[in-house]
N, C-alpha and C positions, 0 to 999 in steps of 0.2 A: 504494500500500500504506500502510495504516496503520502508525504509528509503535507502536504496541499489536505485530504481528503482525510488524513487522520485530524489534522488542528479542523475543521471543517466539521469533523463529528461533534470536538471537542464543543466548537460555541455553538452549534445545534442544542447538544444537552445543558450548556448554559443557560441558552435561551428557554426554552423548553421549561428548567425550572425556575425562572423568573417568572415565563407565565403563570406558572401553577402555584407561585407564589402570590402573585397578584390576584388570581383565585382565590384563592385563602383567605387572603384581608376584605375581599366582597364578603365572603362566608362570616366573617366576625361583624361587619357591620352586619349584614340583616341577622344577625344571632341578637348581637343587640337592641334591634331594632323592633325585633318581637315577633316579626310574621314567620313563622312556623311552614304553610305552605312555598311561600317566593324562597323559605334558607333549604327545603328539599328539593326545589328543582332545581337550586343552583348546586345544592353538593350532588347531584345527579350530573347534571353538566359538570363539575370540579373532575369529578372520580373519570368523567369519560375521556374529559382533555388531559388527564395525567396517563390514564392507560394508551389512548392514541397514542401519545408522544414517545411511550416505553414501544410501541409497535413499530412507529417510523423509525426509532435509533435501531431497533433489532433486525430492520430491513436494509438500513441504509450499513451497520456493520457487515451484515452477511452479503451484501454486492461487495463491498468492499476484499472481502475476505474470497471470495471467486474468484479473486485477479492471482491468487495464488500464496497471498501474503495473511495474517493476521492480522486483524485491530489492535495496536499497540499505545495504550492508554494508561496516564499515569492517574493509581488509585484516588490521587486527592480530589482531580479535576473531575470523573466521574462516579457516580453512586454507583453501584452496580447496578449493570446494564446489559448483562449475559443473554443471549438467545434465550427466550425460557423464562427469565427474570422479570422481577414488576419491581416500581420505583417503591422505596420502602414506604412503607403504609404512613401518613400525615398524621398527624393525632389532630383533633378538633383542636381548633386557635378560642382561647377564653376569653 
């Protein structure tokens, strides 16, 4: 793998969980906020944009890794991210 398509994965998963970070603070405001129905369809949407996002990295490593090479990622920069793998579970923001 190119060194291009490996740092390329890397702010993928960056970005990825900024989003789902950004998720989460919607989540705490309408927690606060009190409506019960609008904080379930957004943790419904939360949970679907952080799984999509573990599906595209798990697609976009495995094209990757066809070219004959490994993803070679250093632990800090990504959560685990293995074929197979889900972003580790968010705990409710209080």
């Amino acid at each position: 793998m190119t060194e291009e398509i490996q740092q390329s994965i890397v702010e993928v998963s960056r970005a990825i969980e900024k989003l789902n970070q950004a998720f989460e603070k919607r989540a705490v405001t309408l927690r606060q906020g009190g409506d019960s129905k609008e904080l379930q369809q957004w943790m419904t949407a939360t949970n679907a944009m952080r799984d999509s996002g573990n599906i595209y990295l798990s697609w976009a490593k495995h094209y990757a890794r066809t070219a004959g090479t490994e993803v070679m990622t250093d632990e800090s920069e990504l959560d685990e991210l293995d074929e197979g793998g889900t972003w580790p579970e968010q705990q409710p923001m209080r």
